[in-house]
PLY file of the C-alpha trace (Angstrom):
ply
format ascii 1.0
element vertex 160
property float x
property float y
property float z
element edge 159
property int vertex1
property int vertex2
end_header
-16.39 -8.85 -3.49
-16.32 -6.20 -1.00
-13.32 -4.05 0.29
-12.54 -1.80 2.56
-9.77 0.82 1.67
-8.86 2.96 5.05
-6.33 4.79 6.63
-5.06 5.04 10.26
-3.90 7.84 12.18
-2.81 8.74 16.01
-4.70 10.96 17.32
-3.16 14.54 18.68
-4.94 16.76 21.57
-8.60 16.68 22.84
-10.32 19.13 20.31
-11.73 16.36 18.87
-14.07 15.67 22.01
-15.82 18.57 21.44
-17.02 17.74 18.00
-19.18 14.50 18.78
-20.55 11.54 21.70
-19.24 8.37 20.94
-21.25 4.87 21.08
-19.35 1.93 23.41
-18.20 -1.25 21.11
-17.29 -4.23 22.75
-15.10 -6.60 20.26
-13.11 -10.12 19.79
-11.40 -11.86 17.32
-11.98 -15.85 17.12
-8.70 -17.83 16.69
-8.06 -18.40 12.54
-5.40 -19.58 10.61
-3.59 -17.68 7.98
-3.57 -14.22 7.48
-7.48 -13.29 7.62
-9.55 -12.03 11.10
-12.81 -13.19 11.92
-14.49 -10.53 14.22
-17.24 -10.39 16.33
-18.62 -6.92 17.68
-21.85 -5.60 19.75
-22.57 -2.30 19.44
-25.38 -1.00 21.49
-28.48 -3.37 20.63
-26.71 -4.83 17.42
-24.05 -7.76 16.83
-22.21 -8.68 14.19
-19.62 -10.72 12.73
-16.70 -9.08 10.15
-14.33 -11.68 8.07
-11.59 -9.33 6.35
-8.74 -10.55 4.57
-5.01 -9.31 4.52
-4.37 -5.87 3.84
-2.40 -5.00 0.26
-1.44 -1.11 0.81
-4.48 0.05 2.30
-7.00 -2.02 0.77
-8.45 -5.77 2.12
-11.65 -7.53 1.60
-14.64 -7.27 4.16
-17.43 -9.42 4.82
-19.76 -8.32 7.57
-23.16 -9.78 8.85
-25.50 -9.16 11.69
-26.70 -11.46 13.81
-28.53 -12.34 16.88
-26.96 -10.22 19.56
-27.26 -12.81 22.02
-24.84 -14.38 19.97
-22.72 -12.17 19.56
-22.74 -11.96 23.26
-22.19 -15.39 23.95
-19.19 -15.53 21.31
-17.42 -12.63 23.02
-17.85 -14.28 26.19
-16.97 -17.97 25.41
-15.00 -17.91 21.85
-13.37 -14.86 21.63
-9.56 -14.60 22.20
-8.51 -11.86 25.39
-8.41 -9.76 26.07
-11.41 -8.06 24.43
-11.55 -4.95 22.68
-13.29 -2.15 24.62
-13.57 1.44 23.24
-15.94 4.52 22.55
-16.18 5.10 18.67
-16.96 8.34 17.61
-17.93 9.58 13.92
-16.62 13.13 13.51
-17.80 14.69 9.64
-15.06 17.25 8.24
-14.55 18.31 4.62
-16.91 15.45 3.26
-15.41 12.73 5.30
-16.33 10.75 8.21
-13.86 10.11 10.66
-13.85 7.16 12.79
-11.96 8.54 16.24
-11.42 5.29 18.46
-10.73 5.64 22.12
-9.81 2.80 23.63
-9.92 1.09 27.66
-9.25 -1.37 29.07
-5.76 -2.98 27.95
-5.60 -0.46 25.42
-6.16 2.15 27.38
-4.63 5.68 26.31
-4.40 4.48 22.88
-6.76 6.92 20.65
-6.43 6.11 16.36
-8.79 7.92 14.10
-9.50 6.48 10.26
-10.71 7.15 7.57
-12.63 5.25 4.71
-11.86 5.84 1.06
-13.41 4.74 -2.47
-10.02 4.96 -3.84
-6.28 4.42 -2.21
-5.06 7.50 -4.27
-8.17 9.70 -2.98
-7.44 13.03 -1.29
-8.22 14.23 1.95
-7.65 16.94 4.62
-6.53 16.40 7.90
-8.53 18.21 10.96
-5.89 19.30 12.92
-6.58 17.07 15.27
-4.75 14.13 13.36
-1.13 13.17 13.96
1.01 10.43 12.46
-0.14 7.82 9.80
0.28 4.22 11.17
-2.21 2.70 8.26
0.90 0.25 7.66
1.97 -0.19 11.35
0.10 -3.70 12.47
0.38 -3.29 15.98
-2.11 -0.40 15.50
-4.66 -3.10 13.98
-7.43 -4.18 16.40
-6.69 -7.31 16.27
-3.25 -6.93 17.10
-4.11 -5.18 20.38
-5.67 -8.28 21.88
-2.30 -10.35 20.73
0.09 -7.28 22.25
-2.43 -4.73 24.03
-1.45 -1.29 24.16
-0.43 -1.34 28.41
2.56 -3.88 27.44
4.11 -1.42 25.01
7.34 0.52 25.55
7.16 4.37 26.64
7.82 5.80 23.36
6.42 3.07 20.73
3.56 5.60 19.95
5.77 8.21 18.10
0 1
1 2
2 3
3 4
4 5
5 6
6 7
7 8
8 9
9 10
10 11
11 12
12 13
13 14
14 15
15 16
16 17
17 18
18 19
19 20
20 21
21 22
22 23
23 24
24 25
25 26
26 27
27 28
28 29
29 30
30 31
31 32
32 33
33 34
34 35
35 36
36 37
37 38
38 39
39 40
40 41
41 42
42 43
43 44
44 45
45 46
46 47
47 48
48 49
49 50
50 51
51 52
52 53
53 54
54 55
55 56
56 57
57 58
58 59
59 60
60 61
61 62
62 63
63 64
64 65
65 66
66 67
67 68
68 69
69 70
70 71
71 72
72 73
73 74
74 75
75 76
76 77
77 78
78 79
79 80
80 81
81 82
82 83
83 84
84 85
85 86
86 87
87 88
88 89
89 90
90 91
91 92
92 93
93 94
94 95
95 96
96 97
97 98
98 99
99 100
100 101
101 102
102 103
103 104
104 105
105 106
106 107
107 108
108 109
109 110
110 111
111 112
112 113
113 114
114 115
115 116
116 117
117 118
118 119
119 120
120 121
121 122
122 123
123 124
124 125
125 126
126 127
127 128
128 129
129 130
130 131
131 132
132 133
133 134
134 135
135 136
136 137
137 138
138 139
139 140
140 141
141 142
142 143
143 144
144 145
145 146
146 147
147 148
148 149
149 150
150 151
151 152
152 153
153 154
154 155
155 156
156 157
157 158
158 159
């Protein structure tokens, strides 16, 4: 089985910038029942589709496939829940890590997370500066949250 073991974090000033160029995603979710996400992304030229199951601590299982992009096109357009996800990913290498920095638009927009994939939830890591609070446990933070309650309905404030 595959997994994915990651952890979230805001992101704090605009050093970060300076480090990379990001590529544009565009993302949905199809409706499921039950606690795991069916996903369906394009990125550039490429589409695929991600099944993951519930997160236990910081660890959940991960399926992902390409396919045709003009499927993945079509899905996004006609089967994906709204409203879609829309953001610039950027892959930032420090101290042996990658770092996924997310900047999100559209109804997410002003809502930047960074994380960070692990081979093991007890592995070490340094934080660039650059990285604020952990929200790995915080679900509103999860992608697929944001189309259910973007980021532009929350309270002033729920990002601290």
């Amino acid at each position: 089985m595959a997994t994915e073991i990651e952890r979230k974090f805001l992101v704090v000033g605009d050093h970060w910038r300076s480090l990379t160029q990001g590529v544009l995603y565009r993302q949905g979710y199809l409706p499921t029942q039950g606690p795991c996400t069916v996903r369906v992304r394009v990125v550039g030229q490429q589409a695929y589709l991600t099944i993951k199951g519930p997160t236990v601590n910081h660890t959940r299982a991960e399926f992902e496939y390409e396919i045709p992009l003009l499927d993945g096109e079509e899905m996004l357009e006609t089967l994906c829940l709204r409203p879609l996800i829309e953001k610039r990913r950027s892959k930032i290498a420090y101290r042996g890590f990658v770092w996924e920095v997310d900047e999100f638009f559209g109804e997410n927009s002003g809502l930047i997370v960074a994380e960070i994939e692990l081979a093991d939830e007890n592995q070490e890591f340094e934080r660039p500066d650059w990285i604020g609070a952990e929200v790995t446990q915080d679900s509103k933070y999860f992608n697929a949250s944001l189309i259910r309650y973007p980021y532009s309905q929350w309270s002033v404030g729920a990002t601290s």
